[in-house]
DOFI-386946 format. One line per field, with one value per residue: residue number from 1; x, y, z of N, C-alpha, C in turn. Coordinates in steps of 0.1 Angstrom, whole numbers, m for minus. Example, Ala and Ser with C-alpha at 12.3 -4.5 7.8 and 13.67 -1.06 7.14 Angstrom:
BEGIN
k: (1 2)
neast: (132 128)
nnorth: (m57 m22)
nup: (78 71)
caeast: (123 137)
canorth: (m45 m11)
caup: (78 71)
ceast: (132 129)
cnorth: (m33 0)
cup: (78 79)
***
This chain:
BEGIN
k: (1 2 3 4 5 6 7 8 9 10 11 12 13 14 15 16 17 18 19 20 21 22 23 24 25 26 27 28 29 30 31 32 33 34 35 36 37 38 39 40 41 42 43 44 45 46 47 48 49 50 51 52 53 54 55 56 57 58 59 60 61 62 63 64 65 66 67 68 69 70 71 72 73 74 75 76 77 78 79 80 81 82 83 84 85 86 87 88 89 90 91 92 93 94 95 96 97 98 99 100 101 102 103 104 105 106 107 108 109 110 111 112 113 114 115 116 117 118 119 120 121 122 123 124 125 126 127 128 129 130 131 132 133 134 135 136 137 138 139 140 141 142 143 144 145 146 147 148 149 150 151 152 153 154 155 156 157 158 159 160 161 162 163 164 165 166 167 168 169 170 171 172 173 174 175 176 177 178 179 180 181 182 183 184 185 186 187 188 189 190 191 192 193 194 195 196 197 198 199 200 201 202 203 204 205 206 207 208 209 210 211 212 213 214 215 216 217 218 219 220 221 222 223 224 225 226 227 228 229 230 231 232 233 234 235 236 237 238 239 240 241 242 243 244 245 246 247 248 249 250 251 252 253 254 255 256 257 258 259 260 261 262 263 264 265 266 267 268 269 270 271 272 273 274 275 276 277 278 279 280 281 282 283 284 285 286 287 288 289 290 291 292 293 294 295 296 297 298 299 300 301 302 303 304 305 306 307 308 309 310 311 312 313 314 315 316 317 318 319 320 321 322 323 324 325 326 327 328 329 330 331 332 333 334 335 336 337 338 339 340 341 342 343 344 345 346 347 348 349)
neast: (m185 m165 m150 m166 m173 m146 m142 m167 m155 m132 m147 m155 m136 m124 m144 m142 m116 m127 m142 m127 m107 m126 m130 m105 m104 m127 m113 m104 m80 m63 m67 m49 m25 m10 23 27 20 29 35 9 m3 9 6 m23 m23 m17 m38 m52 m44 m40 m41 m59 m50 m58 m42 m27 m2 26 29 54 70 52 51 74 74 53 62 81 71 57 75 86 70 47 24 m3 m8 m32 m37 m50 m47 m50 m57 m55 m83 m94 m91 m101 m130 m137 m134 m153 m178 m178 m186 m209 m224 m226 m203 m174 m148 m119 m87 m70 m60 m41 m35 m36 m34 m55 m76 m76 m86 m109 m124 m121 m139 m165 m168 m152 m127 m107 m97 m63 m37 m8 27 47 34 48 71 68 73 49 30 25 5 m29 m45 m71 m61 m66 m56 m24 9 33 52 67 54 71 65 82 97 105 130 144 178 191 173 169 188 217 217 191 176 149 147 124 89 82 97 93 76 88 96 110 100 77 50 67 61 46 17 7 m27 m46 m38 m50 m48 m20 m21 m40 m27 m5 m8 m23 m1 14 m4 m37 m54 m31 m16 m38 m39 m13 m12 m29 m17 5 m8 m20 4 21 15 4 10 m11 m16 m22 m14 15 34 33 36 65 76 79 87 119 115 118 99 85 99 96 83 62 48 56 60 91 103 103 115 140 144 144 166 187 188 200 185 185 171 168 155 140 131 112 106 77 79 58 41 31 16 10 m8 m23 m44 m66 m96 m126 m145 m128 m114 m99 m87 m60 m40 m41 m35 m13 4 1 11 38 43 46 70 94 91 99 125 128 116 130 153 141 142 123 105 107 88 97 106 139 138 131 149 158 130 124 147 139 120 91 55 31 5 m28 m48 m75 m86 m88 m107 m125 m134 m148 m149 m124 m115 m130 m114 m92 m97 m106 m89 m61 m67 m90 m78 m57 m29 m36 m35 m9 m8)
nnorth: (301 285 299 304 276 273 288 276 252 265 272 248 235 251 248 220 222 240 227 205 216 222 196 191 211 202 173 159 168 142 127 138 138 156 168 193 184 182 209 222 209 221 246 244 237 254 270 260 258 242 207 175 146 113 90 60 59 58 76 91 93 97 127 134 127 151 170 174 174 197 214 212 219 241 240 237 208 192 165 136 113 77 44 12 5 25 46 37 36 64 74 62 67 97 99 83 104 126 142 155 161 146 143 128 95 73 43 9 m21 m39 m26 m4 m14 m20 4 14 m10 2 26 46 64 74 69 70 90 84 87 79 50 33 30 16 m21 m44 m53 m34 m15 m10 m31 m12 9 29 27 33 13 30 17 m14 m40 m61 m92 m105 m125 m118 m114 m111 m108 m109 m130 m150 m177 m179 m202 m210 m196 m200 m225 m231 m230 m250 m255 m239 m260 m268 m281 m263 m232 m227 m206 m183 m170 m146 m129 m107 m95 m91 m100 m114 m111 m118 m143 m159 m156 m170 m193 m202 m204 m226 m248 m254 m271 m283 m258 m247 m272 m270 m242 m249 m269 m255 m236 m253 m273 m249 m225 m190 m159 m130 m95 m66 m46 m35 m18 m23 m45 m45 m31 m46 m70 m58 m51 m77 m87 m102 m128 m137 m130 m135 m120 m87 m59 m55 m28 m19 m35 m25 0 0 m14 0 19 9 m16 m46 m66 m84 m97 m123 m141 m160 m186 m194 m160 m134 m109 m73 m44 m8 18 45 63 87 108 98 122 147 175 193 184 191 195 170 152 159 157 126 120 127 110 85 90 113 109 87 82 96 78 52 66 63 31 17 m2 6 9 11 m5 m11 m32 m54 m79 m84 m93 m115 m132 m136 m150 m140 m138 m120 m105 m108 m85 m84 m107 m115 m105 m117 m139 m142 m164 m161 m146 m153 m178 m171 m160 m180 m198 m185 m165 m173 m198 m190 m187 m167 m133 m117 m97)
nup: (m565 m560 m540 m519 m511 m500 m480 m466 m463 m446 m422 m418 m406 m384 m363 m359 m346 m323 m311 m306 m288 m264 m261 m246 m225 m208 m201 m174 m149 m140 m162 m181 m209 m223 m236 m223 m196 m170 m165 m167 m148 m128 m125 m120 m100 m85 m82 m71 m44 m23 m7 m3 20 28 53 57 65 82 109 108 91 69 78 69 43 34 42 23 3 0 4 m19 m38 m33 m23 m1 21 41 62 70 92 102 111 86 82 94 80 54 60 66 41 25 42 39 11 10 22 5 14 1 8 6 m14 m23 m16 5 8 22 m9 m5 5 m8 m34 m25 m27 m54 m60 m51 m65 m60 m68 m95 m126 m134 m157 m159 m167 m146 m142 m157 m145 m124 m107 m122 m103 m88 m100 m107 m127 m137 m133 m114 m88 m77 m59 m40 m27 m18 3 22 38 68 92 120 149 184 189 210 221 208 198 170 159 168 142 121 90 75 74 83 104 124 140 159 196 208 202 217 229 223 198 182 159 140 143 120 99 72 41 43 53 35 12 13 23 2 m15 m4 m7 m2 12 26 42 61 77 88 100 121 132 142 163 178 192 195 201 197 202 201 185 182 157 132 143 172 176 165 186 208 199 200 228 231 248 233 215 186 159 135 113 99 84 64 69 94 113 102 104 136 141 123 144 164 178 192 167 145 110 85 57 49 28 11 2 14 m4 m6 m18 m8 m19 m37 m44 m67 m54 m69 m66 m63 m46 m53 m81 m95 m80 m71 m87 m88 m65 m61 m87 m71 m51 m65 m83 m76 m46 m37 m34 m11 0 0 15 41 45 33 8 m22 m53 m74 m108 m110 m80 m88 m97 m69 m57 m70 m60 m30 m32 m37 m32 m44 m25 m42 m46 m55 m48 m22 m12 m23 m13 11 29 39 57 78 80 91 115 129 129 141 157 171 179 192 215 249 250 265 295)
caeast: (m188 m150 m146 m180 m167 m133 m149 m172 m143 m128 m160 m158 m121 m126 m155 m137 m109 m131 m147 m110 m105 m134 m130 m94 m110 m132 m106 m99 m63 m60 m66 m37 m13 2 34 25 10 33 33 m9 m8 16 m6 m39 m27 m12 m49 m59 m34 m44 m45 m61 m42 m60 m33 m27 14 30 29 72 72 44 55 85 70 42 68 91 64 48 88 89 58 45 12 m5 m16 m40 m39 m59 m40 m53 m54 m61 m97 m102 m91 m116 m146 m139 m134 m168 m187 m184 m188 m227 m231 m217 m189 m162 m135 m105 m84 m59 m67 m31 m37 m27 m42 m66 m85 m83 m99 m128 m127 m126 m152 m173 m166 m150 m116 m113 m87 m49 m30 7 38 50 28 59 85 64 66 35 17 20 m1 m42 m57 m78 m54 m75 m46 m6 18 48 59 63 59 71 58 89 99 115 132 153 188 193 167 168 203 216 212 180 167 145 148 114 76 78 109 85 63 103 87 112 93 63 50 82 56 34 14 m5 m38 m56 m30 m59 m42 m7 m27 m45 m17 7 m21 m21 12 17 m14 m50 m54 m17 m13 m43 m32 3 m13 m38 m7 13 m14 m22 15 33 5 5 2 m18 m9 m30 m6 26 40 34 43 79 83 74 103 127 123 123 89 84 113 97 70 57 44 63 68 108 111 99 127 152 145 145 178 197 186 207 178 182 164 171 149 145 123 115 100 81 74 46 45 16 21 6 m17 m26 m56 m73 m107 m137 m152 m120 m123 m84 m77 m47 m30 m44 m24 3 4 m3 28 50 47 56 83 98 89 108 139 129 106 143 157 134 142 113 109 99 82 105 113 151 137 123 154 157 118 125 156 136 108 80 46 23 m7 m39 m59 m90 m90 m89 m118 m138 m135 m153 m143 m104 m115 m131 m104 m82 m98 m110 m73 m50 m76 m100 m74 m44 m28 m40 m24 m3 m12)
canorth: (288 280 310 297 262 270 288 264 242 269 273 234 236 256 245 208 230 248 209 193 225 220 184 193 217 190 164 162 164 130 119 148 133 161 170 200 177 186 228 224 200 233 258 243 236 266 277 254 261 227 190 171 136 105 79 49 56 59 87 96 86 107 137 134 133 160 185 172 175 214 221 211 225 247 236 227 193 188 152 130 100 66 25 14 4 41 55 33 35 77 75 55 72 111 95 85 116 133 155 156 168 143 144 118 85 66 34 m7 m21 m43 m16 7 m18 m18 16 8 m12 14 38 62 64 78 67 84 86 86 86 72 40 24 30 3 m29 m46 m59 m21 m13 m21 m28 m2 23 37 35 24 18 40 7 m28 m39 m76 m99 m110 m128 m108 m120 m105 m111 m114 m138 m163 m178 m182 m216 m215 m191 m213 m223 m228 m227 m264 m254 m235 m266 m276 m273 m248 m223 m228 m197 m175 m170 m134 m125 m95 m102 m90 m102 m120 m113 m129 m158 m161 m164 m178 m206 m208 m208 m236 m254 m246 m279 m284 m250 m251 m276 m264 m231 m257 m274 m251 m230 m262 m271 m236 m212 m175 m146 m120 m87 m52 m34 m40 m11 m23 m59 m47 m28 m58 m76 m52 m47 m87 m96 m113 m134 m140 m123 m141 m112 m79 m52 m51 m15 m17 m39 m23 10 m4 m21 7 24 2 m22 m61 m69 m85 m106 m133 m139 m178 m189 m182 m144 m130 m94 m66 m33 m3 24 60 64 100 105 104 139 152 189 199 175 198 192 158 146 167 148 112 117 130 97 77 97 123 105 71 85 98 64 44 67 58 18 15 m10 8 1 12 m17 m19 m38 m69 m92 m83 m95 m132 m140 m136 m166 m134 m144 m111 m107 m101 m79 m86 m124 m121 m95 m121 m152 m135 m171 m165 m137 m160 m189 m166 m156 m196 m203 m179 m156 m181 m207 m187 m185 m154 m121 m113 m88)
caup: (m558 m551 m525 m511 m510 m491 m468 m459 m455 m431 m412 m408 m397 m371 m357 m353 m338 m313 m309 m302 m275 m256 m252 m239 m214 m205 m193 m158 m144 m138 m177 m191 m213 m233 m238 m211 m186 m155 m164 m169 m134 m113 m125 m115 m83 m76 m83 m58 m29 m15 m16 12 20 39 47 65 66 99 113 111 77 61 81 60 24 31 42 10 m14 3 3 m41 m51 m26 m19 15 23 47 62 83 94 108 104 71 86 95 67 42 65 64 25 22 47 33 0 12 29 m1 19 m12 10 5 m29 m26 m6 3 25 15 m17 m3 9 m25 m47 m21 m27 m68 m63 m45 m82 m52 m72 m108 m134 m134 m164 m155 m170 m142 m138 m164 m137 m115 m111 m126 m95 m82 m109 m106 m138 m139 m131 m102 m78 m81 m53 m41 m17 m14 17 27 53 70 102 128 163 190 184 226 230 198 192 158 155 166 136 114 81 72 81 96 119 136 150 174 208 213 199 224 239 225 188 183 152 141 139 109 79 65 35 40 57 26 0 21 27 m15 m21 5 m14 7 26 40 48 67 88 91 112 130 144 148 170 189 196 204 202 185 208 188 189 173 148 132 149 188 175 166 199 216 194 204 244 240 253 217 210 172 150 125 102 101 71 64 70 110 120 100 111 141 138 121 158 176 188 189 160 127 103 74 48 49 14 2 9 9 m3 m15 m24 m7 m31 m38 m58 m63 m54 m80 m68 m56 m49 m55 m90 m101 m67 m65 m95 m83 m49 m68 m91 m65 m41 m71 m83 m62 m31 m40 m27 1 13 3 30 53 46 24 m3 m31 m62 m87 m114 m103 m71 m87 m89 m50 m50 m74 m54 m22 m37 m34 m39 m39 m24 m54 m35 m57 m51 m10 m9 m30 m6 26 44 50 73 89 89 101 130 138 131 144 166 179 191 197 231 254 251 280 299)
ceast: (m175 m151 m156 m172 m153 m135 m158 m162 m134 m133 m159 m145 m117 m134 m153 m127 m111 m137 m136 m106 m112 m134 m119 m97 m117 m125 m104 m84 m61 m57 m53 m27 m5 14 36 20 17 29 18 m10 m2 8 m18 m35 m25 m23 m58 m57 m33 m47 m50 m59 m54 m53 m33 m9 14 36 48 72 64 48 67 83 64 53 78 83 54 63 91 81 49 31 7 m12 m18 m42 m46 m54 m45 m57 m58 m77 m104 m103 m100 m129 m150 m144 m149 m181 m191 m188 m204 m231 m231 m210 m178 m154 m121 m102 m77 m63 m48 m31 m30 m40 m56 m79 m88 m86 m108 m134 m131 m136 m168 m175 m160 m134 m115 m98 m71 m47 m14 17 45 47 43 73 81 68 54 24 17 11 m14 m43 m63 m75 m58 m57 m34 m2 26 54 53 65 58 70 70 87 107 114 146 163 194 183 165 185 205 218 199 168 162 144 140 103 81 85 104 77 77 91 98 109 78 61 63 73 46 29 8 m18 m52 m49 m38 m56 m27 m17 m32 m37 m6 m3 m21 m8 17 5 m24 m51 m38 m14 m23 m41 m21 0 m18 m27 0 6 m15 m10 22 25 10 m3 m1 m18 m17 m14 4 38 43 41 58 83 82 83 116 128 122 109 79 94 111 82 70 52 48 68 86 111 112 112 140 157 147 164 190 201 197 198 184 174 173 156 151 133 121 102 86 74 63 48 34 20 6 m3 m25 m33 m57 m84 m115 m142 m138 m116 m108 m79 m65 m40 m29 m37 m10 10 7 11 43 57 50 63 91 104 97 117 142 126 118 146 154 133 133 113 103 94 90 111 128 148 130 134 158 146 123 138 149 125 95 65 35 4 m20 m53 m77 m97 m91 m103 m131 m139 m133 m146 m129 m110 m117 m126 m95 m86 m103 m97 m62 m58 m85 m94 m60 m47 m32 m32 m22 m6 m3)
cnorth: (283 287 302 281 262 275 284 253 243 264 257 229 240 253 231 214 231 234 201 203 223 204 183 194 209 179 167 157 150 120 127 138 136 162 183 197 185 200 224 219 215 243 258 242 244 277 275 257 247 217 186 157 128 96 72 49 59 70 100 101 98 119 145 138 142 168 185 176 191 224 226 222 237 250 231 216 194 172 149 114 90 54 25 11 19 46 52 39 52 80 74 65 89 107 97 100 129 146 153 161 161 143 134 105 73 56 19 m10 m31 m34 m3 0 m21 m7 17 2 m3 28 52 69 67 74 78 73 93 82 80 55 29 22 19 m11 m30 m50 m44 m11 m19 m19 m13 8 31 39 25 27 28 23 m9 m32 m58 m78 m107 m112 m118 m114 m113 m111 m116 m130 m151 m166 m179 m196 m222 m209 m206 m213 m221 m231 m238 m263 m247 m242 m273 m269 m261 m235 m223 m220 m187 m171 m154 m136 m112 m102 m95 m92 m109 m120 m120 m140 m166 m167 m172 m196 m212 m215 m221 m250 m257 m259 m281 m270 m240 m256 m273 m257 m239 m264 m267 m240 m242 m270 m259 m223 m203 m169 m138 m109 m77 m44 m38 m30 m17 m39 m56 m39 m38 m68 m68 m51 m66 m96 m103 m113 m132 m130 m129 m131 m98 m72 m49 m37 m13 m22 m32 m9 7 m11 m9 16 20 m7 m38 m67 m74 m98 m113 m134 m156 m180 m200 m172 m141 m115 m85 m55 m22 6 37 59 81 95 110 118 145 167 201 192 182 188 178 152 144 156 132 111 119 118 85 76 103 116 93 72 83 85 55 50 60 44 13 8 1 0 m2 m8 m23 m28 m53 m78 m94 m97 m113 m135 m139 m149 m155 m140 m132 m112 m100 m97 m81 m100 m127 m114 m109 m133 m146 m151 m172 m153 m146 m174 m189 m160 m169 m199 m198 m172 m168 m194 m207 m187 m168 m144 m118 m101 m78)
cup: (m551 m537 m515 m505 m496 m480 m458 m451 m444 m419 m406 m395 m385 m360 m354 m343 m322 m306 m296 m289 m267 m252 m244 m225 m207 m194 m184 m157 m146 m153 m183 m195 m218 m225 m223 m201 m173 m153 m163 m151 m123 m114 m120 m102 m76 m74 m74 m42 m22 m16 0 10 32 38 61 71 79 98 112 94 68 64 69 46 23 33 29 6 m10 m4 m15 m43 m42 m24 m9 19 38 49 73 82 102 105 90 71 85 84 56 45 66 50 20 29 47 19 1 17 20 2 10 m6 7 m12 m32 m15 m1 15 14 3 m14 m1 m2 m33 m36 m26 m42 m71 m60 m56 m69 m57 m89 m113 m135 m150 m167 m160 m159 m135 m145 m159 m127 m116 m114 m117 m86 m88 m113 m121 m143 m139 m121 m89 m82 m66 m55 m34 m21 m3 18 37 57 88 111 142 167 194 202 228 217 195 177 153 158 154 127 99 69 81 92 105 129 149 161 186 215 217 206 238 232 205 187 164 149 140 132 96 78 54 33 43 39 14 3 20 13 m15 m16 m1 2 21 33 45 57 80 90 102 120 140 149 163 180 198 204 206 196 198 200 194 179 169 146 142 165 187 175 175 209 213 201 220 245 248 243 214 191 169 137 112 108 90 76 74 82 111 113 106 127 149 133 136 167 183 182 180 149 127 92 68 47 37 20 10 3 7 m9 m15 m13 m18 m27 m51 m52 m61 m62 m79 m60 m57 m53 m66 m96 m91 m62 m75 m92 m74 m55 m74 m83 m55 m50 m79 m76 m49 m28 m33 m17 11 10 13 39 51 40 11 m14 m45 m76 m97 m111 m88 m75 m91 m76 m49 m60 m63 m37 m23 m34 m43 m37 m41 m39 m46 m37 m52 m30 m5 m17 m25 9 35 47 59 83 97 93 114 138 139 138 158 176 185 196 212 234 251 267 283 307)
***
């Protein structure tokens, strides 16, 4: 009965074993937490050959990381690049059709917790989420920045004196500044928290006068906005990620900027996708833009995310945007386009 007995107790031993292996096998890339996570993550993808990238980055910029991160690990990304509008409305619309071709999804966070909400984003579990700041970091874990991107002022260094930069919002409504003013026009998001932070009714009216005093020419993209700073036919820009004008500026163009309290700031985001048909390579890819890649997107003037960047972000007065709280009050879209859009001055032509 002993023998009997202990081999029963083998038989059970193994058979939790073969249990605790199959649920291993089971996990998908994205949950790995052993001790072998990176070797398990090179091997799969090198089984894959391929990751496929949709991003919202600018076009210079991404070129840059995809050939760094083919060059590390020697895997081919496949990308398809365009606004952060395109990029959702692609994400969403093979999802319904179910075409499962992309693996990695990298656009701004407002637009990946749509995607969170949509279940089209599946949970990472990364060793590197603890090198983040915490607002680069959703909840849910579905997607983390690599960047912070701040909303700063920017004006051409020929055509604004330095006694006339301003010191804050209200130094805007000088009639100076009338007609010599651009914005982008879809931050619906800075509008939004900027508008809090400022507390909802005065900052409200603040944009109300200051559109009906000096007007806001409105302008598609941040990109054509800060060429538009630069040759000088926008003295000022009111909303402008850092890295444009600095890149810009290191160039040799007329630019510089300022950050006039408080700042507003949000984080871009790299989720994988729920059916994603490369998850080796799609981890792969995910960890490399917020490790690896950090370096390279500082080169490139790039705020990143890393935790040494947040007394930078308190001595700046940063107030970051909460991507879930502007998606869930449908009327700032629309009191930013009655406010800024609907009674700005014309765009020049």
């Amino acid at each position: 009965m002993g023998a009997t007995a202990s081999l029963a107790r083998l038989a059970c031993g193994w058979a939790a074993l073969w249990a605790a292996c199959a649920v291993c096998a089971e996990l998908p890339p994205a949950r790995f937490e052993e001790s072998d996570r990176s070797q398990r993550l090179a091997e799969g993808a090198r089984r894959e050959g391929s990751v496929t990238l949709y991003s919202s980055v600018a076009e210079k910029d991404l070129r840059r990381l995809v050939a760094e991160f083919e060059r590390r690990h020697g895997i081919k990304v496949n990308v398809w690049r365009a606004g952060k509008d395109k990029v959702l409305q692609r994400v969403v619309a093979e999802a319904r059709a179910r075409r499962y071709e992309v693996d990695v999804v990298h656009n701004v966070a407002p637009e990946m917790e749509l995607l969170h909400r949509e279940k089209l984003l599946q949970p990472v579990s990364s060793p590197l989420h603890g090198t983040l700041i915490p607002e680069a970091v959703a909840p849910h874990r579905e997607w983390a920045g690599p960047r912070v991107y701040l909303f700063v002022q920017a004006y051409n260094t020929t055509k604004v004196k330095p006694e006339e930069v301003p010191r804050s919002w209200r130094d805007l409504l000088d009639p100076r500044w009338k007609g010599r003013l651009a914005i982008e026009n879809k931050e619906v998001e800075w509008f939004y928290t900027l508008v809090q932070a400022m507390g909802e009714a005065e900052g409200l009216a603040f944009f109300r006068e200051l559109v009906a005093a000096n007007g806001l020419s409105v302008r598609r993209g941040n990109a054509l906005l800060t060429n538009l700073v630069v040759a000088g036919e926008v003295p000022f820009a009111l909303t402008l990620y850092s890295y444009l004008p600095d890149q810009a500026r290191r160039a040799g163009a007329p630019v510089q900027w300022i950050a006039l309290p408080p700042t507003i700031a949000g984080t871009d985001a790299v989720g994988i996708a729920a059916n994603a048909p490369h998850p080796h390579a799609a981890v792969l890819l995910y960890d490399f833009l917020l490790g690896e890649g950090q370096a390279l997107l500082g080169e490139m003037h790039h705020v990143v995310s890393n935790r040494r960047i947040a007394p930078e972000l308190r001595r700046l007065d940063v107030r970051f945007v909460d991507p879930a709280a502007v998606f869930d009050q449908d009327r700032w879209t629309r009191l930013y386009e009655e406010t800024i859009n609907g009674r700005a001055a014309p765009v020049a032509k």
